[in-house]
N, C-alpha and C positions, 0 to 999 in steps of 0.2 A: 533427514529428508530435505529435498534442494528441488524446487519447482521453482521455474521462469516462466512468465509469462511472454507471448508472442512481444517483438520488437514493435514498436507502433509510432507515427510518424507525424507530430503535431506541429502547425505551420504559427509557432510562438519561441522566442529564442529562450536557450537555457537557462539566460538569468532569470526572465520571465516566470517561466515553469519553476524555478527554485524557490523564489520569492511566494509562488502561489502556495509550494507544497510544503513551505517551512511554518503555514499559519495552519495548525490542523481545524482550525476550522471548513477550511476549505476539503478537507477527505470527506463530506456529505454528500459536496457536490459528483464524488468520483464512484459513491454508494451504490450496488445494485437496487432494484426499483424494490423488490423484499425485502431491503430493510424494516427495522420493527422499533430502533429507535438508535436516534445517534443525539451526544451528549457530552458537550466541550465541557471537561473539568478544571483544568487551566491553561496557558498559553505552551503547554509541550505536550499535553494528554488529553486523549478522548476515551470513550467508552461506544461501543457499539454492539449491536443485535441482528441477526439473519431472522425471519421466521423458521422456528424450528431447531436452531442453534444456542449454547449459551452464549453469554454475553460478553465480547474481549474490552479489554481495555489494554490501547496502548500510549505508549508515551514515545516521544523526540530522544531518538539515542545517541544519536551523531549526524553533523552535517558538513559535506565537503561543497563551499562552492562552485553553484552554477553544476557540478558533476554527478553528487549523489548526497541523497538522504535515507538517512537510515531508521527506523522506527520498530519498537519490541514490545514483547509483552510484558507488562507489566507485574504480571504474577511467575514467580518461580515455576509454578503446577505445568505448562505447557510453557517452555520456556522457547520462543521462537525473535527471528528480525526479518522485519519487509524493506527489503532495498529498492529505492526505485534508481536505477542507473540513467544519466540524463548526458547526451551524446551529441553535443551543439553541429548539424550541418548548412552551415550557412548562417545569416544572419536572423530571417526568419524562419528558422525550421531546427526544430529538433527531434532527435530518436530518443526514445523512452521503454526500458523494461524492469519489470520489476521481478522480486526476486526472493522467494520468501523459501528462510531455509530454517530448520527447526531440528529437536533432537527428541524424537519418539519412538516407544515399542512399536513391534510390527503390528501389534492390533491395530492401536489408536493410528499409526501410517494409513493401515487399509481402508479405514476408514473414512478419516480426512483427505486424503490423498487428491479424490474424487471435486468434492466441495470446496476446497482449499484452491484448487486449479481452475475451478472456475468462476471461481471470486478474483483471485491476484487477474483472470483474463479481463474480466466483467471491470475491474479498475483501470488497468490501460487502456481500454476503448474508451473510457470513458473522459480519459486524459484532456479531449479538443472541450468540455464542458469547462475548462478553467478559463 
């Protein structure tokens, strides 16, 4: 399963943005407001909560400067990665999309499909809070 979220247009250049999203501490700040708890376990991995969701934990999987970071899940059981792609135009301004691709049955697909998309959107909006 391969959901993108909308392209979104933040007035910070791409090193900026790279630097902010390679500390995950800073993914709380990109949170929807539902969160139920988020929880830095060390400088490459977090864990977090939706209400009504279980609880993911992911970790720092690969980073390309200033262009993309990549981040996964930590458990084999839903084995997925959240790419954010970081697209420098101009000096102060960059495009950003993230990109969260995973490998599930069609149940569990049908499911998340829904929730999953409007999470990965609910983060690139939220991208101008860094």
């Amino acid at each position: 399963m391969n959901l993108e979220s909308p392209k979104v247009s933040v007035p910070k250049s791409a090193e900026y943005l790279f630097n902010e999203l390679s500390q995950v501490k800073n993914f709380e700040k990109l949170m929807p407001e539902n969160i139920a708890k988020f929880e830095v376990l060390d400088e490459n991995a977090f864990i977090f909560g939706l209400k009504g969701m279980p609880e993911i934990k992911l970790k720092m999987k690969d980073k390309t400067p200033n262009s993309k970071i990549v981040l996964g899940a930590a458990s084999d059981k839903l084995p997925f990665t959240l790419t954010a792609n970081l697209n420098e135009n101009g000096a102060e301004a960059t495009e950003i999309q993230l990109v969260f691709d995973g490998e599930f049955n069609a149940m569990m697909a049908m499911m998340i499909k829904g929730p999953i998309s409007k999470f990965i959107e609910t983060l690139a909006q939220n991208m101008n809070k860094l």
